[in-house]
C-alpha positions in Angstrom: 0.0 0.0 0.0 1.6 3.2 -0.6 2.2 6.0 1.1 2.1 9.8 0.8 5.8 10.6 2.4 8.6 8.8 3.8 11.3 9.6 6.1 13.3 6.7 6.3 14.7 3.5 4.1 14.9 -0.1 4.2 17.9 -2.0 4.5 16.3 -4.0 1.6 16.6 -3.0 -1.4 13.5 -2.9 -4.0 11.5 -5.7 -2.7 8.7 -6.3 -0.9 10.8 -7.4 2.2 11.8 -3.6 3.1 10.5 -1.4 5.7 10.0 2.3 4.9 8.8 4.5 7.4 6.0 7.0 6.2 5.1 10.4 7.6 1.7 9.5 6.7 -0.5 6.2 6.7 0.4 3.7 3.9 -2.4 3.3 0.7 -1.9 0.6 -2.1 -3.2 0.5 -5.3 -4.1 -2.3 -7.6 -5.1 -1.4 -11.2 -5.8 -3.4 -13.8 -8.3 -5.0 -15.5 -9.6 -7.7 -17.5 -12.3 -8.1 -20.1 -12.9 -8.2 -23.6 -12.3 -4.7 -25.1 -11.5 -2.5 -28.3 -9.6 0.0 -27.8 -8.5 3.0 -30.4 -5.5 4.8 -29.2 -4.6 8.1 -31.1 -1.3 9.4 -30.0 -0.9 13.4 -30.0 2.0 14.1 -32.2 4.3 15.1 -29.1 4.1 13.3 -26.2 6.5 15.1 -23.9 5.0 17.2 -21.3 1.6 15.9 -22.1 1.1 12.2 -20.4 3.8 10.7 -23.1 7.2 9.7 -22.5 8.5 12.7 -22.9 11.8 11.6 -24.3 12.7 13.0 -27.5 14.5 10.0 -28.4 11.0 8.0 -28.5 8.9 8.5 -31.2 5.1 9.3 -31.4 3.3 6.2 -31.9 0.7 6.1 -34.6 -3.1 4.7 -33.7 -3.4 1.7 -32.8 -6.3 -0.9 -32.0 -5.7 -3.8 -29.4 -9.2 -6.3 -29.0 -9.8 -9.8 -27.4 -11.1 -10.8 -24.2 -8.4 -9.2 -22.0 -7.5 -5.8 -21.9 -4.0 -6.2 -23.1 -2.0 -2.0 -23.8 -1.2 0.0 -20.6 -3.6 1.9 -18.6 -2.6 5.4 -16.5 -4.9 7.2 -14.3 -5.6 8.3 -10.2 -7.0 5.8 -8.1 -8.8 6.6 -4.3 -7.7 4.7 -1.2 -9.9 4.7 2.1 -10.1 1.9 5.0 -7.4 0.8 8.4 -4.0 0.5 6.8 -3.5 -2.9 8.4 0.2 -4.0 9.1 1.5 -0.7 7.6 0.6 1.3 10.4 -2.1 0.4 12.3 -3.9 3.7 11.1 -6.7 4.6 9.1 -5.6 6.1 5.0 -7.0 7.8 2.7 -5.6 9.6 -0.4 -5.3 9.8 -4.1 -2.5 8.0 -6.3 -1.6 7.9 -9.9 -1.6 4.2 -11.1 0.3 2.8 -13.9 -0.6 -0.8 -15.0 0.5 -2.9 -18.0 -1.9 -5.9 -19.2 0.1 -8.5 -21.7 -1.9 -10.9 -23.9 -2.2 -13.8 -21.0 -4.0 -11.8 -18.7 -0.5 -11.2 -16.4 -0.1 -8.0 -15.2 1.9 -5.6 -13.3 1.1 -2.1 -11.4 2.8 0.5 -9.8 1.0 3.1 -7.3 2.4 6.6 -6.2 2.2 9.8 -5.1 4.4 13.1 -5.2 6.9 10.8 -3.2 7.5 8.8 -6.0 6.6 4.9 -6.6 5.3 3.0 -3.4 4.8 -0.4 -4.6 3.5 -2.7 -7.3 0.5 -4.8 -7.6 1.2 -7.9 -9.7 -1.6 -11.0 -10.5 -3.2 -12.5 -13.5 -6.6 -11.1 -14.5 -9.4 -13.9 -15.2 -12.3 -12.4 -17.7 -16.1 -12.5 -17.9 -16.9 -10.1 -19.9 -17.6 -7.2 -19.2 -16.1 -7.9 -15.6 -12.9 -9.6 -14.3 -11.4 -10.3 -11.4 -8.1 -11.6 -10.3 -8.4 -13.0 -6.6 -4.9 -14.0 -6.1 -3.2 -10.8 -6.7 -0.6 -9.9 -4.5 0.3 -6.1 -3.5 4.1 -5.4 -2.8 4.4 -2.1 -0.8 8.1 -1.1 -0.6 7.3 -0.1 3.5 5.8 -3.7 4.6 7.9 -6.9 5.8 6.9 -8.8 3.0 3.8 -8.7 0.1 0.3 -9.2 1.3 -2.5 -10.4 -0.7 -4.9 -8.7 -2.7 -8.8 -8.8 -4.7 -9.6 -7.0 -7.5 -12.5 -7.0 -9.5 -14.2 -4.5 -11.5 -15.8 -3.9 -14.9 -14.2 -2.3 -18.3 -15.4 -0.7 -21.2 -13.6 0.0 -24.5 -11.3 3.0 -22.7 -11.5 2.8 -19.4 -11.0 0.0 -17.0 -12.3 0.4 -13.4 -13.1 -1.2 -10.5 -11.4 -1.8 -6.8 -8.9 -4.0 -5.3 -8.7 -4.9 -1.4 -5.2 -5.5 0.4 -4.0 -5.3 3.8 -7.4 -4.0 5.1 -7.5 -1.0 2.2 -9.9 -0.9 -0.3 -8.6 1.1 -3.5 -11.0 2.4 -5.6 -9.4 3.2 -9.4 -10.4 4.1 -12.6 -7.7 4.0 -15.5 -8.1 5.5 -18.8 -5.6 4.1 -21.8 -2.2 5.4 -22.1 -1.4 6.0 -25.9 2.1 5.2 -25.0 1.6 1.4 -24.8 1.9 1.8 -29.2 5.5 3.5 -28.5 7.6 0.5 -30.1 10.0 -1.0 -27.4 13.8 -0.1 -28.0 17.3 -0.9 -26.4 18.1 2.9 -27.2 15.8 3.8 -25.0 17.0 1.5 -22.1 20.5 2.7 -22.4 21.8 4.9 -19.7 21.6 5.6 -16.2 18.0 5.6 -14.6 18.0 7.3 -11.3 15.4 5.9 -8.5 11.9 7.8 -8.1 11.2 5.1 -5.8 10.9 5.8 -1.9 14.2 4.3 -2.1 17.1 5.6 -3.3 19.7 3.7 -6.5 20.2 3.9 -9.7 19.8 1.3 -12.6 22.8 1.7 -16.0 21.5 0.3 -18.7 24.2 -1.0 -21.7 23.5 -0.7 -25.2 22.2 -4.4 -25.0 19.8 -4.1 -22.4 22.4 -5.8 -19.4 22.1 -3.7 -15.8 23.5 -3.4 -12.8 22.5 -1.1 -10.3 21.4 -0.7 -6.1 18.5 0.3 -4.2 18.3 0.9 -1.1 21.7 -1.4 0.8 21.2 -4.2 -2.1 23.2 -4.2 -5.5 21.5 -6.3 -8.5 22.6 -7.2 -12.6 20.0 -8.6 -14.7 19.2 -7.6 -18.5 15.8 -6.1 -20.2 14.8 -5.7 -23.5 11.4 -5.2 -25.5 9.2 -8.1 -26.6 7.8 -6.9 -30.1 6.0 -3.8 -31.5 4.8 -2.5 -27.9 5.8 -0.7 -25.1 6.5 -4.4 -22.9 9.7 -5.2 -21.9 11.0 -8.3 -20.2 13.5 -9.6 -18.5 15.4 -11.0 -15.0 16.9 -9.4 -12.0 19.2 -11.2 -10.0 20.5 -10.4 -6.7 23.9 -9.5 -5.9 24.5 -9.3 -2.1 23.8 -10.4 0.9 21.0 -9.3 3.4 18.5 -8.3 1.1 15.2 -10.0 0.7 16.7 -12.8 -0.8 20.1 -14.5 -1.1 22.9 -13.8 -3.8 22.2 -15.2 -7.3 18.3 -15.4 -6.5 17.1 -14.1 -10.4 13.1 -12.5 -10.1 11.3 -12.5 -13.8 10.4 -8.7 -14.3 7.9 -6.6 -16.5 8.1 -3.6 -17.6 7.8 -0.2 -19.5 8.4 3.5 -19.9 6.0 6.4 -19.8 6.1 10.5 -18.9 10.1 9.9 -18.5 10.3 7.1 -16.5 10.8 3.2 -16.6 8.9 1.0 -14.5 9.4 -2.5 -14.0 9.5 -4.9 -11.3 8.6 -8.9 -10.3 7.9 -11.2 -8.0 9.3 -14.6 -7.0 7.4 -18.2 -7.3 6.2 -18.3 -4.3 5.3 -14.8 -3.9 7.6 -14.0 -1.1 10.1 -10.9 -2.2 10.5 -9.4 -5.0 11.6 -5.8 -6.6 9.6 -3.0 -7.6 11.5 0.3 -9.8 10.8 3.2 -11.4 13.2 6.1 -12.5 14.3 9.0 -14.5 17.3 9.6 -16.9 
């Protein structure tokens, strides 16, 4: 669940394992959705400044039309939180957080929540369709300030631009609504990955990305190396993380699958074990 500030960092480095402390009650978001959908995108010939990637190494996309009985492209938008706060802090939380969730073809996806404090955590599940509704019950909610992930509902209803609905972790109930970001028609590149993408995380690092997708970076105390690269003619890419040292949420050489993609400037990815014990969750800014 995320929260609105934080004072302090974990000694744990992009999982769900570390303990931030927040100057204000922890929220969580879950976004995503599931159902059968045709959806037109038109991209604005400039995206920077406006929603888009804002990179002017990244082309505009042209339109494009994604259909099928999953709501596969990227969805952006603010999503409401109310409810106790649970393990985070015992308190109750309320607030507003901007939501970014990608949806791939199998009905896997992943979603990062924030605020003006930068990225809190990541909802990750697999969305199961009945047109028009869906539901993923075995979602699981990685908040960068709790011990470990915590479960997570979410079910709603979608139309052909907007997916909504509300998921329900740790004693929260988030309330979202998630209009479709044009960017998801950006082609994936390796140019675009290359260079140094520093942490808008509540935890501070860095990722450097070669000129063949391979990475290493920190967050918080923990170092990592893995390698990312785009999947095909969207904005998805894919990839592992694999941790470097010791103490962190999991031992060295421990790899993590991870998802990702990059919108208004900044790349997001992140993953989550087998067994849903640890995992990392990044965003960041050239």
């Amino acid at each position: 669940m995320p929260h609105a500030a934080l004072d302090a960092v974990s000694d744990r480095d992009g999982v769900a394992t570390q303990t931030l402390r927040s100057t204000m009650t922890p929220m969580k978001k879950l976004l995503l959705t599931t159902a059968t959908l045709s959806v037109a995108v038109s991209l604005a010939a400039s995206l920077a400044g406006c929603g888009g990637n804002g990179d002017s190494s990244i082309p505009a996309a042209t339109t494009t039309t994604a259909s099928g009985t999953v709501p596969v492209g990227l969805w952006s938008g603010t999503a409401t939180t109310s409810g106790a706060s649970g393990a985070a802090s015992g308190a109750a939380a309320a607030g507003t957080f901007q939501v970014d969730t990608l949806v791939l073809s199998d009905g896997h996806y992943v979603s990062f929540y924030g605020q003006t404090a930068g990225t809190l955590g990541m909802v990750s599940g697999k969305l199961t369709t009945t047109p028009p509704n869906f539901i993923d019950k075995s979602g699981v909610d990685l908040n960068l300030s709790l011990a470990a992930p915590v479960p997570s509902t979410t079910s709603g209803t979608f139309n052909a631009t907007t997916l909504s609905g509300t998921e329900v972790a740790d004693g929260q109930t988030l309330s979202f609504s998630l209009p479709v970001n044009a960017d998801y028609a950006v082609t994936g590149s390796l140019t675009y990955l290359t260079g140094t993408w520093t942490s808008t995380t509540s935890q501070t690092g860095s990722f450097a990305f070669t000129a063949n997708g391979s990475f290493t970076g920190t967050l918080a105390s923990c170092s990592y190396s893995g390698s990312l690269a785009p999947t095909g003619t969207n904005n998805i890419y894919t990839g592992t993380i694999t941790y470097l040292s010791t103490g962190c949420a999991a031992a060295a050489g421990t790899p993590v699958p991870i998802r990702g993609f990059i919108t208004r400037n900044t790349l997001f990815f992140g993953g989550l074990d087998a067994t849903n014990s640890f995992g990392v969750a990044f965003s960041g800014q050239k």
